[in-house]
Backbone as JSON, one array per atom type, in Angstrom:
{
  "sequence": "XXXXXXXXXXXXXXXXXXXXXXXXXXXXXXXXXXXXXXXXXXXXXXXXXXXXXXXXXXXXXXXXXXXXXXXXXXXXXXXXXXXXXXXXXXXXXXXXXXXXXXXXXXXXXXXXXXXXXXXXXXXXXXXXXXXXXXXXXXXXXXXXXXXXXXXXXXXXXXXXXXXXXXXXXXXXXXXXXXXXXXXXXXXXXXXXXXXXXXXXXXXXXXXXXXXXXXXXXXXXXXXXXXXXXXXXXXXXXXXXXXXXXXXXXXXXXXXXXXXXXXXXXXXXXXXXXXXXXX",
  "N": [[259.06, 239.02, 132.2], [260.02, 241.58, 130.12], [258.28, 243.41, 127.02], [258.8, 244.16, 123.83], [257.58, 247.07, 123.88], [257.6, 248.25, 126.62], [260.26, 247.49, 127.6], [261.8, 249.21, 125.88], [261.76, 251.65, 127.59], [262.39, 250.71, 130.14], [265.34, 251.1, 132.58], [267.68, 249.34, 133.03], [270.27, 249.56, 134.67], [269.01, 250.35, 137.01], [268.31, 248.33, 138.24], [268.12, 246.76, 141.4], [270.52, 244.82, 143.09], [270.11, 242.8, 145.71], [271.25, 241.91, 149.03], [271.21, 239.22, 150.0], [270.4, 237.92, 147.14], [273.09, 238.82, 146.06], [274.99, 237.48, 147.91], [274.47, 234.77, 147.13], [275.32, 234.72, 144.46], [277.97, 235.48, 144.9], [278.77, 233.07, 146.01], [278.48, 231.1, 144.19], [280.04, 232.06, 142.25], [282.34, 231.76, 143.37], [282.71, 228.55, 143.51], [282.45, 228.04, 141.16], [284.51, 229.33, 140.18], [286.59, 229.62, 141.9], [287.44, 232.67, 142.25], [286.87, 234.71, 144.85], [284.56, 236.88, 145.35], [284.6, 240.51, 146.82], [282.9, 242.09, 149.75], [282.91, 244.85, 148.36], [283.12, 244.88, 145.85], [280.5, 244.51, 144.91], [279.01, 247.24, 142.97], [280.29, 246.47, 140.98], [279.73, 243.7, 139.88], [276.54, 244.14, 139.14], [276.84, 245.89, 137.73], [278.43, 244.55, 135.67], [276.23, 242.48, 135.1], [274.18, 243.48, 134.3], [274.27, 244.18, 131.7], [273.35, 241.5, 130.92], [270.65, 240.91, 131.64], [268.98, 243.17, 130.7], [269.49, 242.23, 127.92], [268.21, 239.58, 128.17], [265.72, 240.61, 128.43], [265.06, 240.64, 131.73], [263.85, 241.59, 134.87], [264.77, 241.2, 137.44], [267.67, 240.24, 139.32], [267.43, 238.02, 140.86], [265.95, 236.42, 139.19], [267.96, 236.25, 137.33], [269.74, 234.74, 138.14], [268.62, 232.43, 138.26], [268.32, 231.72, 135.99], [271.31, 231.49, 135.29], [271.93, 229.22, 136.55], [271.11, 226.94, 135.74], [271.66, 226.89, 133.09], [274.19, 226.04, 131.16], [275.84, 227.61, 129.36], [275.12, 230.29, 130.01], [275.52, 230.17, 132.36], [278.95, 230.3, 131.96], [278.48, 232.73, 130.06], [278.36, 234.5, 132.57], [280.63, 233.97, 134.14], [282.23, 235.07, 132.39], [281.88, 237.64, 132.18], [282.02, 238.68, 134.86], [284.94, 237.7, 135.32], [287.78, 239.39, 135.53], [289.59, 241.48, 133.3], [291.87, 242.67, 132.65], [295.38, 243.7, 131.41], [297.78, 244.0, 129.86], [300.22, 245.29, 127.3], [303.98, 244.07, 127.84], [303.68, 244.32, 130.6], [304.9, 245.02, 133.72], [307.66, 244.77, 133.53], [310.02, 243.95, 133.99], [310.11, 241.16, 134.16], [310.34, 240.17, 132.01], [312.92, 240.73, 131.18], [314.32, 239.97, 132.86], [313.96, 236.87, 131.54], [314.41, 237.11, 129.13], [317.33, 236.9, 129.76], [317.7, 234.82, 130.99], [317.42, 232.66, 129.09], [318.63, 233.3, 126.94], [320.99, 232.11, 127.76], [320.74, 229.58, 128.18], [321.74, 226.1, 126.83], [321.96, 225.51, 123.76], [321.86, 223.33, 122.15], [319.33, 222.1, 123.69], [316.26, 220.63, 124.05], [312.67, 221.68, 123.19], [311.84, 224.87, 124.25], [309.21, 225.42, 126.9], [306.5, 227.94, 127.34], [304.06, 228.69, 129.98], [301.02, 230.5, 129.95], [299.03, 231.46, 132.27], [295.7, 232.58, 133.04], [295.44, 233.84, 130.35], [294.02, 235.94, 129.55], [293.64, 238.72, 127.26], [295.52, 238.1, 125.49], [298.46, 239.67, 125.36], [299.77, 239.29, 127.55], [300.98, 236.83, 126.43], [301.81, 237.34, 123.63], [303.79, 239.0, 124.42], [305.43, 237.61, 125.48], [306.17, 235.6, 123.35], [307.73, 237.75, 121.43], [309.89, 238.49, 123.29], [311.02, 235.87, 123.41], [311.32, 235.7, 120.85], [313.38, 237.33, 119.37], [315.39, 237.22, 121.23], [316.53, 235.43, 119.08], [316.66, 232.47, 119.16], [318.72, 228.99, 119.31], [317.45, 226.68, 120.31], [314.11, 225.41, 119.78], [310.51, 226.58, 120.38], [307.6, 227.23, 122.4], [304.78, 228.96, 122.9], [302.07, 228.63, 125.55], [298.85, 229.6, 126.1], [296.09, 230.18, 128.52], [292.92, 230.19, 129.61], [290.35, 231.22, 131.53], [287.73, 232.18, 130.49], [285.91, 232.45, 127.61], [285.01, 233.86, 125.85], [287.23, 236.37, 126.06], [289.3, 235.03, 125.18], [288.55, 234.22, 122.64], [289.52, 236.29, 121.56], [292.28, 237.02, 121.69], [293.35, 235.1, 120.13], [292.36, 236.44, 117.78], [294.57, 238.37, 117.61], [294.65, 241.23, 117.48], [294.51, 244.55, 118.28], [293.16, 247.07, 119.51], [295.27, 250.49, 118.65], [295.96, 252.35, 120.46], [297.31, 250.49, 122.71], [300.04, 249.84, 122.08], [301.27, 252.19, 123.48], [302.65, 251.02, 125.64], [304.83, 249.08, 124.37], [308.01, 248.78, 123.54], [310.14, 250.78, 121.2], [311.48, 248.95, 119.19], [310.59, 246.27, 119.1], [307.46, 246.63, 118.0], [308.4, 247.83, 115.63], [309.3, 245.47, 114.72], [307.54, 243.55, 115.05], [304.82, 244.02, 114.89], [301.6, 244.76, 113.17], [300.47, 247.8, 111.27], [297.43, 248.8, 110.88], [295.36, 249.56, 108.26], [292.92, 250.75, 105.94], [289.98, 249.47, 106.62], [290.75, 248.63, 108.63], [291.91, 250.5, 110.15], [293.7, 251.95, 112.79], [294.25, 249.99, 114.75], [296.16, 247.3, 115.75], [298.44, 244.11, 114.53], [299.25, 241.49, 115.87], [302.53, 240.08, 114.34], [302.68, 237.4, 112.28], [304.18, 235.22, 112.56], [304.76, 234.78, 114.94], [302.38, 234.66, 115.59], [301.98, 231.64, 115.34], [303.57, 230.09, 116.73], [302.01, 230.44, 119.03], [299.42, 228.99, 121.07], [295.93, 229.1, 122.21], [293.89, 228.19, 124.64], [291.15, 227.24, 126.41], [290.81, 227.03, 129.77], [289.9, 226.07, 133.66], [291.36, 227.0, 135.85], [290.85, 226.51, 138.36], [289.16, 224.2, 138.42], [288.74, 220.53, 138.9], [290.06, 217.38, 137.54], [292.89, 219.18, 136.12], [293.24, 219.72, 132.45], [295.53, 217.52, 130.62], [297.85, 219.11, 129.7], [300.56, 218.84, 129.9], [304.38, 219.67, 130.65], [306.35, 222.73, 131.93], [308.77, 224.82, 131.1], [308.95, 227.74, 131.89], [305.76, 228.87, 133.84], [303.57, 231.48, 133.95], [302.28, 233.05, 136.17], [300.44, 235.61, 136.78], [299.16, 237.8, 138.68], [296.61, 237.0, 139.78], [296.19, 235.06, 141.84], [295.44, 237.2, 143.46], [293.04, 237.55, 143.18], [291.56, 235.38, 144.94], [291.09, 232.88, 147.78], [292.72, 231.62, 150.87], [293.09, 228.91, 151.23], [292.59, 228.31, 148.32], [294.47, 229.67, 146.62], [296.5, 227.74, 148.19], [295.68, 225.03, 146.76], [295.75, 225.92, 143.83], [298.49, 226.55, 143.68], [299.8, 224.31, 144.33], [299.33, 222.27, 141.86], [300.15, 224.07, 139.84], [302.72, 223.95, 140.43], [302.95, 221.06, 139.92], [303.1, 221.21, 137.04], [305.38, 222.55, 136.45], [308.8, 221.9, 135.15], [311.87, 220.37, 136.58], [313.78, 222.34, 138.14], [312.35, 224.58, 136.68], [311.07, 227.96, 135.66], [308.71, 230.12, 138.01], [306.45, 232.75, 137.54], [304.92, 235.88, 139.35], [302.4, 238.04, 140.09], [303.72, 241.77, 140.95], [301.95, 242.48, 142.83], [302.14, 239.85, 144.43], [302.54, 237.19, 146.33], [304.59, 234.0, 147.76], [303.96, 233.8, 150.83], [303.6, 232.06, 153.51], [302.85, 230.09, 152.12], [303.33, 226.55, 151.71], [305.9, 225.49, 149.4], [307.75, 223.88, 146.86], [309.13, 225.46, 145.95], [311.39, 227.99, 145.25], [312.67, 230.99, 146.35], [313.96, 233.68, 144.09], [313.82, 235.54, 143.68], [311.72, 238.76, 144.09], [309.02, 238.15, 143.2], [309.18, 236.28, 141.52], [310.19, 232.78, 141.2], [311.82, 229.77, 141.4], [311.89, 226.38, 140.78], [312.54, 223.62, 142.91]],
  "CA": [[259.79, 239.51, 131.03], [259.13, 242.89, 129.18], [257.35, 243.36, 125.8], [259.67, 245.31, 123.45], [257.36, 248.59, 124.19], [257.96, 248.31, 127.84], [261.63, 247.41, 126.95], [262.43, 250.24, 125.67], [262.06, 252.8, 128.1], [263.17, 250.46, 131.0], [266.42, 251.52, 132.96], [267.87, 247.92, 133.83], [271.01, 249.92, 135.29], [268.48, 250.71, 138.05], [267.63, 247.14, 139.23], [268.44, 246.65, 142.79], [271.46, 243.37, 143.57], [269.46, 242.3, 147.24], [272.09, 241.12, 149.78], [270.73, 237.86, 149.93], [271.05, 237.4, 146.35], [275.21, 238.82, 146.09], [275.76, 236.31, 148.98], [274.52, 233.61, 146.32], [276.22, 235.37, 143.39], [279.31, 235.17, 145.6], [279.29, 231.72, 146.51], [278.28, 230.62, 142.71], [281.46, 232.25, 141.51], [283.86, 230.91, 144.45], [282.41, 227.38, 143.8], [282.61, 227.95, 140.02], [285.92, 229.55, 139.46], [287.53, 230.04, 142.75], [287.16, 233.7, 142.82], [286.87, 235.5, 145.96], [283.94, 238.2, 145.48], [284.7, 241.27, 148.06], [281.27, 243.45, 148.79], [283.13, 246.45, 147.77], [282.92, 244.4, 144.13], [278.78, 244.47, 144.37], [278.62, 247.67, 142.01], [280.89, 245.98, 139.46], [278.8, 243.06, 139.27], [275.23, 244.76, 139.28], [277.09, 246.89, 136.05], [278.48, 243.98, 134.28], [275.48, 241.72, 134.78], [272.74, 244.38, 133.57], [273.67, 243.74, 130.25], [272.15, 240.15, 130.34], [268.9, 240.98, 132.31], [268.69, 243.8, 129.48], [269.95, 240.98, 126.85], [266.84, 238.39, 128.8], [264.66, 241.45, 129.24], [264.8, 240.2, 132.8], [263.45, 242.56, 135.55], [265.17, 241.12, 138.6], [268.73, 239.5, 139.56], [267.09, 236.89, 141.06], [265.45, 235.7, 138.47], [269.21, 235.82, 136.26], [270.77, 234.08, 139.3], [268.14, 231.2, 138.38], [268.84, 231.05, 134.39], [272.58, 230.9, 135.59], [272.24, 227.92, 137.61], [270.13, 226.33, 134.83], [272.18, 226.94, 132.09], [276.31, 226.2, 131.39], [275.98, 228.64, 128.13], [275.22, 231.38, 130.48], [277.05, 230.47, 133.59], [279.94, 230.72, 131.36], [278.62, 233.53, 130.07], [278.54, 235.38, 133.82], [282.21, 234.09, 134.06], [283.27, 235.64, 131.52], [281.7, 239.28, 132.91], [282.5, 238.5, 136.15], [286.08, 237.41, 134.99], [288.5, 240.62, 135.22], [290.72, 241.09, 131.92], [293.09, 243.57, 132.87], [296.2, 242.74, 131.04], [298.88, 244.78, 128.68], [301.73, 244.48, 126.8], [305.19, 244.16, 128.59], [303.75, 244.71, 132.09], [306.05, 244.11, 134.49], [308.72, 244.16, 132.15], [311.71, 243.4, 134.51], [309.98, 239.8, 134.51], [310.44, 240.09, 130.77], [314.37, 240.79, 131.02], [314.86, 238.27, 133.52], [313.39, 236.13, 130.76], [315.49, 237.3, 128.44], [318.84, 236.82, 129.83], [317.89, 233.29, 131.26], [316.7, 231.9, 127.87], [320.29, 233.55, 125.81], [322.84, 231.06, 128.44], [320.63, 228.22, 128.37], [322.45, 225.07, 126.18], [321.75, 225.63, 122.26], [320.95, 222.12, 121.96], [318.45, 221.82, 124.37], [314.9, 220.55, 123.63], [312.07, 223.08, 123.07], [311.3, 225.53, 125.3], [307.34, 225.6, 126.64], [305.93, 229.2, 128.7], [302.12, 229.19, 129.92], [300.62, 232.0, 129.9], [297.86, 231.06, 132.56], [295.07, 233.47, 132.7], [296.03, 234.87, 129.72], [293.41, 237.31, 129.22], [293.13, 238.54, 126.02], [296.77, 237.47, 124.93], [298.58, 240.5, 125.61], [301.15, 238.47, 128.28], [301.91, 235.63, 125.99], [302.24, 237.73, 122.84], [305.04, 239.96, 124.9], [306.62, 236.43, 126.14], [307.22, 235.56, 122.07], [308.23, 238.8, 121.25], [310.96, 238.24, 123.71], [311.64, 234.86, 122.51], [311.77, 235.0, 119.42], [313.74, 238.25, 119.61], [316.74, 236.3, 121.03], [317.51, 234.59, 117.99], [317.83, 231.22, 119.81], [319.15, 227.88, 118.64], [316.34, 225.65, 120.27], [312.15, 225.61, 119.54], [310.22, 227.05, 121.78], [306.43, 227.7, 122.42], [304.0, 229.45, 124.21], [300.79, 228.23, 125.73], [297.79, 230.43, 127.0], [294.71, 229.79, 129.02], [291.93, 231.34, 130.55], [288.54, 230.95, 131.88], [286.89, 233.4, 129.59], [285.56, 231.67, 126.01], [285.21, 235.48, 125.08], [288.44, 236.79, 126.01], [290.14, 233.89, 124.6], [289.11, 234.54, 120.82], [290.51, 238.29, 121.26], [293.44, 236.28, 122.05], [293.48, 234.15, 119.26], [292.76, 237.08, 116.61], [295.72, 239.0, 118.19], [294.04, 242.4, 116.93], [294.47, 245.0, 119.46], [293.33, 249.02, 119.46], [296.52, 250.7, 118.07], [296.47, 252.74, 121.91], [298.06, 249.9, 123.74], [301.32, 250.12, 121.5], [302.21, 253.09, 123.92], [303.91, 249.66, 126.41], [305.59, 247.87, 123.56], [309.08, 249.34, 122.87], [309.76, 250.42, 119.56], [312.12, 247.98, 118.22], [309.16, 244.95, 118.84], [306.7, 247.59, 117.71], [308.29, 247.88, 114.4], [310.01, 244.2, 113.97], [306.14, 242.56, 115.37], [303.33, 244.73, 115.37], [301.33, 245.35, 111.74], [299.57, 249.19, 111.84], [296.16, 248.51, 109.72], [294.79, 250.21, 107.03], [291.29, 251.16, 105.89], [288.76, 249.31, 107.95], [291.32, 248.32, 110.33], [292.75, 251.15, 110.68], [293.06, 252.01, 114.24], [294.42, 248.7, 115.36], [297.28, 246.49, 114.97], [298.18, 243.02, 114.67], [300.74, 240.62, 116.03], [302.89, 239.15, 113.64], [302.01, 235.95, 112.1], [304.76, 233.77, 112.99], [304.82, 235.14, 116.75], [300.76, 233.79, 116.06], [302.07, 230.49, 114.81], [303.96, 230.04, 118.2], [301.38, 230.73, 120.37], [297.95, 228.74, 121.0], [295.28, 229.8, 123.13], [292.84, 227.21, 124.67], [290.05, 227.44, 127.85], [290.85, 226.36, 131.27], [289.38, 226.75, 134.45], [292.18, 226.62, 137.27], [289.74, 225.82, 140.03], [288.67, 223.03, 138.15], [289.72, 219.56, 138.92], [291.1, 217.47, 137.51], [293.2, 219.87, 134.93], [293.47, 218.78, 131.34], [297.02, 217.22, 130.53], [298.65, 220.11, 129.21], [302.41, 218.68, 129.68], [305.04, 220.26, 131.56], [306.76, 224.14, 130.98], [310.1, 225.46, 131.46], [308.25, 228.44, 132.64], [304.96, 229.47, 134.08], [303.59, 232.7, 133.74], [300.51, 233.17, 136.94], [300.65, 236.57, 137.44], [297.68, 239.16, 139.07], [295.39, 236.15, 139.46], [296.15, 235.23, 142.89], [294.66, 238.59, 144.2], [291.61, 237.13, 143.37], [291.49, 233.84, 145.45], [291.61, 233.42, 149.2], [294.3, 231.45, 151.2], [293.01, 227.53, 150.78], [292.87, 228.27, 146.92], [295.93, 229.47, 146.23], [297.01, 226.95, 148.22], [295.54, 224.39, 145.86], [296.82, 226.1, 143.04], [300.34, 226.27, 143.4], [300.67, 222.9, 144.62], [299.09, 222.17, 141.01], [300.91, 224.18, 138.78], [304.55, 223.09, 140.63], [303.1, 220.0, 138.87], [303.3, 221.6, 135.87], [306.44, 222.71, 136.58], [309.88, 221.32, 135.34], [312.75, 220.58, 137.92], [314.75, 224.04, 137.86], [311.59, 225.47, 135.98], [310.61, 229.69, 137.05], [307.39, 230.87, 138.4], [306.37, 234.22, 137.72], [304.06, 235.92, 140.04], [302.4, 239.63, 140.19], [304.68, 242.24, 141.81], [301.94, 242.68, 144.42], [301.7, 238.85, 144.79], [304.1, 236.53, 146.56], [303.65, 232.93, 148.55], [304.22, 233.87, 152.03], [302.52, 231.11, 154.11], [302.13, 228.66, 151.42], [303.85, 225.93, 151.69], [305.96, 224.86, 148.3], [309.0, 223.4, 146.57], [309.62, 226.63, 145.11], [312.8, 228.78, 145.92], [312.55, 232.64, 145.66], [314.89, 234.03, 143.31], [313.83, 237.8, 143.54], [310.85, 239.25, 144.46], [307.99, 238.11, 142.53], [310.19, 235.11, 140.86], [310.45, 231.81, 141.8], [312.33, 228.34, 140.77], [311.57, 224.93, 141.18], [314.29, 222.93, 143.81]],
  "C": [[259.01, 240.67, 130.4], [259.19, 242.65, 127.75], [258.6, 244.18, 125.31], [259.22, 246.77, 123.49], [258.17, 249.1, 125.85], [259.54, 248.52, 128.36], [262.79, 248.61, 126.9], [262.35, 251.88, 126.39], [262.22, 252.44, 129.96], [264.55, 250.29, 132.11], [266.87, 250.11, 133.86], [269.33, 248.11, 134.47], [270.25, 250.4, 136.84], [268.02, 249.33, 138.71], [268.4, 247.05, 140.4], [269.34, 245.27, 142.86], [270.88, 243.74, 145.19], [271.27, 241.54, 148.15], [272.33, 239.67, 149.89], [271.1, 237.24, 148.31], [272.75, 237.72, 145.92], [275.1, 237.77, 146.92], [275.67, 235.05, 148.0], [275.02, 233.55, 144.85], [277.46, 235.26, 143.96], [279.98, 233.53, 145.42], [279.64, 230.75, 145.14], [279.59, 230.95, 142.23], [283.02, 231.74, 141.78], [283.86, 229.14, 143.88], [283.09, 226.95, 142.06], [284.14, 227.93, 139.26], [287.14, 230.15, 140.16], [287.96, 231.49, 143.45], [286.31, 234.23, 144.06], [285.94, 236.62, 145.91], [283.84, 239.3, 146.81], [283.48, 241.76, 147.77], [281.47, 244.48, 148.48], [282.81, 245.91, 145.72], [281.12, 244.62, 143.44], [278.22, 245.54, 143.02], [279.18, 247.07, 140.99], [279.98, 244.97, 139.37], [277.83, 243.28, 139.04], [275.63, 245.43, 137.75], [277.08, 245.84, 135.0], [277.29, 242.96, 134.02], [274.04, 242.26, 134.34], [272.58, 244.43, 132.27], [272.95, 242.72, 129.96], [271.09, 240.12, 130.97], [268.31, 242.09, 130.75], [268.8, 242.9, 128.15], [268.81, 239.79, 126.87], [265.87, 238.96, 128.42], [263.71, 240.99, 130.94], [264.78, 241.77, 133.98], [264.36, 242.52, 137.05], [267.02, 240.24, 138.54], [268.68, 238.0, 139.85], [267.12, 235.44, 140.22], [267.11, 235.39, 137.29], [269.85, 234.76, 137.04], [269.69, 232.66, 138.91], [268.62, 230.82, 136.68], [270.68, 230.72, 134.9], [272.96, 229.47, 135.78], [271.52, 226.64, 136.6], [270.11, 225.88, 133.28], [273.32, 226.82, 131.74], [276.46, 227.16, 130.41], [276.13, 229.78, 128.96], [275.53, 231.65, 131.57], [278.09, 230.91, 132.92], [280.05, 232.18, 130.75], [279.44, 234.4, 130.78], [279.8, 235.18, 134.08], [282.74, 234.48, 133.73], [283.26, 237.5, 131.98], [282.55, 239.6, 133.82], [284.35, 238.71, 136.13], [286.91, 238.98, 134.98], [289.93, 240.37, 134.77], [291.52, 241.79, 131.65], [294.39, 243.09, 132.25], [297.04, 244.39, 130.09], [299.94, 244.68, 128.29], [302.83, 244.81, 127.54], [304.78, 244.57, 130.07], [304.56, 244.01, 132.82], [307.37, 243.86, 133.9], [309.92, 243.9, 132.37], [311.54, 241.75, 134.82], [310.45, 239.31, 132.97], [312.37, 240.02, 130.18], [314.54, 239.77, 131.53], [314.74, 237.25, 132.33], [314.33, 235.85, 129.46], [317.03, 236.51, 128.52], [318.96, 235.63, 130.23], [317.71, 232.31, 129.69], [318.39, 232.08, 126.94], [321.43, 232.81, 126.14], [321.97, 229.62, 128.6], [321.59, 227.18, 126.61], [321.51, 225.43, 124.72], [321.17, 224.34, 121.84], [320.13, 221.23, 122.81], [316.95, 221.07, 123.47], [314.19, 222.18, 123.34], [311.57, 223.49, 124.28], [309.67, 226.09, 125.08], [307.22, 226.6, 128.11], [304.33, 228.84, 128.56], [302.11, 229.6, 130.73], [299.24, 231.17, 131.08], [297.52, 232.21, 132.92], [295.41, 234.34, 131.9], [295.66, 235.97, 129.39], [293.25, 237.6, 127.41], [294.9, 238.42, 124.85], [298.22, 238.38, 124.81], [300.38, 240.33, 126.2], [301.98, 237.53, 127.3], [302.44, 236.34, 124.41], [303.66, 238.46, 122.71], [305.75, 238.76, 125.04], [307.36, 236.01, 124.54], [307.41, 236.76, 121.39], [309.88, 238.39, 121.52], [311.66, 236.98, 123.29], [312.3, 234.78, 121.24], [312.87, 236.47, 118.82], [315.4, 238.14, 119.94], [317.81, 235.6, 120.11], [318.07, 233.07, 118.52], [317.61, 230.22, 119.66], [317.85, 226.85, 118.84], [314.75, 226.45, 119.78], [312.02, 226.46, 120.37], [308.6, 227.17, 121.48], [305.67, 228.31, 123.46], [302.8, 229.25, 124.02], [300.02, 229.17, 126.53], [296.14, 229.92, 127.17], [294.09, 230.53, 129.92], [290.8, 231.04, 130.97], [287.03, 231.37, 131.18], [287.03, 233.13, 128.11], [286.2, 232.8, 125.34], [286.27, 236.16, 124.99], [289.28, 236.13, 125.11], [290.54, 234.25, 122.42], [289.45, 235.46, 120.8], [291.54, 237.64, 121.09], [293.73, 235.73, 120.63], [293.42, 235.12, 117.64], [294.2, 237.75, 116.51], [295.73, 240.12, 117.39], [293.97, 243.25, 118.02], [294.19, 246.57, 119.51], [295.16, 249.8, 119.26], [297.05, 251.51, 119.5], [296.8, 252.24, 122.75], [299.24, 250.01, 123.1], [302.05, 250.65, 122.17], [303.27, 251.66, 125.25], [304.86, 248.77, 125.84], [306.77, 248.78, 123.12], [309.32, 249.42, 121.67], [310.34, 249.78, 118.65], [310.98, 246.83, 117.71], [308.36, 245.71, 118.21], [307.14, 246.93, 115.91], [308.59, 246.24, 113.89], [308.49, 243.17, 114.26], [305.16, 242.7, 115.14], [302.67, 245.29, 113.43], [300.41, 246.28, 111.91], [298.28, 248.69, 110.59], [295.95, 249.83, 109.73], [293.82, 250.28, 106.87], [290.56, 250.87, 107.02], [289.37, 248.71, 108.56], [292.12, 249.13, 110.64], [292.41, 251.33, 112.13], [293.98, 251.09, 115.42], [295.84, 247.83, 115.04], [297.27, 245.06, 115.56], [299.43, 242.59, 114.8], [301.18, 239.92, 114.79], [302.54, 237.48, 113.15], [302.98, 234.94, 112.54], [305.17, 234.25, 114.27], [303.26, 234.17, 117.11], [301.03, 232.17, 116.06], [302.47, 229.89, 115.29], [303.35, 230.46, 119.25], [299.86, 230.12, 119.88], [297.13, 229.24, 122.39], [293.91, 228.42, 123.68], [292.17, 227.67, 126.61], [290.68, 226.72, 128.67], [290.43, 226.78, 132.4], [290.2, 226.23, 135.71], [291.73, 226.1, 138.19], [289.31, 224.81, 139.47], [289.35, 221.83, 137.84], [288.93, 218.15, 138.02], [291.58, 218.56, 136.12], [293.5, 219.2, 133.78], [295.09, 218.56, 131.21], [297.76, 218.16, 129.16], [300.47, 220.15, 128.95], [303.01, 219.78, 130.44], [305.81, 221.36, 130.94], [307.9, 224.15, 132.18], [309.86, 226.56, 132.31], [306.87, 228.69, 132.36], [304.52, 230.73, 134.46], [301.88, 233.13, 134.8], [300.31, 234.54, 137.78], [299.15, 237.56, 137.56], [296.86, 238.09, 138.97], [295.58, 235.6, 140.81], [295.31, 236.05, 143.99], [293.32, 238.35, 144.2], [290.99, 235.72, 144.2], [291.47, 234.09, 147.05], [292.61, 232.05, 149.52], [293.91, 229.94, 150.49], [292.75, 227.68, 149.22], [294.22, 228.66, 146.3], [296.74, 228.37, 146.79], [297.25, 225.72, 147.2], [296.27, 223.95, 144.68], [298.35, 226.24, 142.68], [300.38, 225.45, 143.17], [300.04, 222.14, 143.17], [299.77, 222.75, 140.09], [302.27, 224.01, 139.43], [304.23, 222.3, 139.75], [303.24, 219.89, 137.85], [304.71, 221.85, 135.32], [307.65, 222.04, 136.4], [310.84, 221.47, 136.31], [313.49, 222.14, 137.2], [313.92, 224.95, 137.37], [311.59, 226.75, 136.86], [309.07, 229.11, 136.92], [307.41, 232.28, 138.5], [305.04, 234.82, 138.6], [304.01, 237.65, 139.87], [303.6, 240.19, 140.75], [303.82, 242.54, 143.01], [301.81, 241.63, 144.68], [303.16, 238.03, 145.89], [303.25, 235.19, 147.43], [303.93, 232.53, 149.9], [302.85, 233.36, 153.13], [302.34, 230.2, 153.27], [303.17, 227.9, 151.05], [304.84, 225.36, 149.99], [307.55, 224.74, 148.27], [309.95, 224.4, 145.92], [311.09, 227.53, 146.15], [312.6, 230.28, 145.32], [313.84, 232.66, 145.13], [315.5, 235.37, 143.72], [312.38, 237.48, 143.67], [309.82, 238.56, 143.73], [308.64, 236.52, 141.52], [310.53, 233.91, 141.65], [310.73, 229.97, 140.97], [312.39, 227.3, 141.57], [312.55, 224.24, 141.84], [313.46, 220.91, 143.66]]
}
């Protein structure tokens, strides 16, 4: 460990990731959270994990790869680095119509309707899903659930405070009927509505990890761009886990580059990227 003289004129963007240790940085993360590390990924991890050797004042990888294994505070940490939080409002937004127009002919006196948001990232997906909900004007409840792997992401999620330069994806009817523009020291930024917040909770989960907490069953599931990170016997896993989640007739939403060709399930394509429960 360095002294704070030493410290400070140490370049911990220059430490070397050894082969030997990525291969055990790999395996740690597959084992951990199901992710798939490619070695084209080695500079991204070497970037995002130089803040906590600089954060340790640790000199080597090695030596982080041993507090990891030694610690759940800062495994979780490295999960959360590691973790990629790509996300924005209305992406995909013909999954968002579909959504729409199935939710306006279902029965008025239905029960409540439940979406999760899995990997929600920093809340982005599930904030656009009650937008659209609640947007409808429609007769039954409804809620939306989001989860993620990432502690840190999660409370972004949960303030639902967002740089005012993602706005340019949110159409401007939701914009003006959802979105609040801040003022002085928040200017800059805006905030989801409060009773869009008051319909949406946000809680930790770690998909790869069994067994899952009893979360109850959703009308729809929302598991999109999170696939891409897995290889085949994990997604396998996972599907055949959230079907279980799944009500009879429930959707599945999936990336547009994703789909589950080869994996066995009860699911019925709809359309491209869309899929309902038989």
């Amino acid at each position: 460990m360095l002294n704070p003289e030493q410290d400070k004129y140490f370049d911990y963007t220059s430490v070397q990731l050894s082969d030997r240790d990525f291969d055990a940085y790999k395996n740690l993360v597959y084992e951990v959270a199901g992710i798939s590390l490619k070695d084209k990924k080695k500079p991204l991890l070497t970037g995002r994990l130089s803040k906590r050797l600089r954060h340790y004042k640790i000199q080597s990888y090695s030596d982080y790869l041993e507090l990891v294994q030694n610690d759940e505070h800062e495994l979780q940490m490295m999960i959360d680095l590691v973790s990629t939080n790509e996300t924005s409002f209305f992406r995909e937004e013909k999954h968002f119509d579909f959504l729409e127009n199935y939710v306006k002919n279902l029965d008025p006196r239905r029960g409540p309707f439940r979406i999760w948001s899995a990997a929600c990232s920093s809340g982005m997906e599930a904030y656009t899903t009650a937008m659209v909900m609640d947007n409808a004007e429609l007769k039954f409840g409804w809620e939306i659930f989001g989860t993620d792997i990432s502690t840190r992401i999660l409370e972004k999620a949960r303030k639902a405070l967002y740089p005012l330069d993602v706005s340019n994806r949110i159409p401007q009817h939701y914009l003006k009927k959802y979105c609040l523009k801040g003022v002085r020291d928040m200017s800059g930024f805006l905030l989801v509505d409060k009773k869009l917040r008051a319909r949406t909770t946000f809680s930790y989960m770690n998909l790869n990890e069994q067994p899952w907490p009893d979360v109850g069953l959703f009308d729809v599931i929302f598991l999109r761009n999170v696939m891409i990170y897995f290889d085949k016997p994990t997604k396998q896993k996972l599907i055949s886990n959230i079907i279980t989640r799944l009500k009879s007739d429930g959707y599945l939403f999936v990336g547009h580059s994703e789909n589950l060709l080869g994996i066995p399930t009860t699911l019925k394509t709809v359309q491209p990227s869309i899929y309902r429960k038989i």
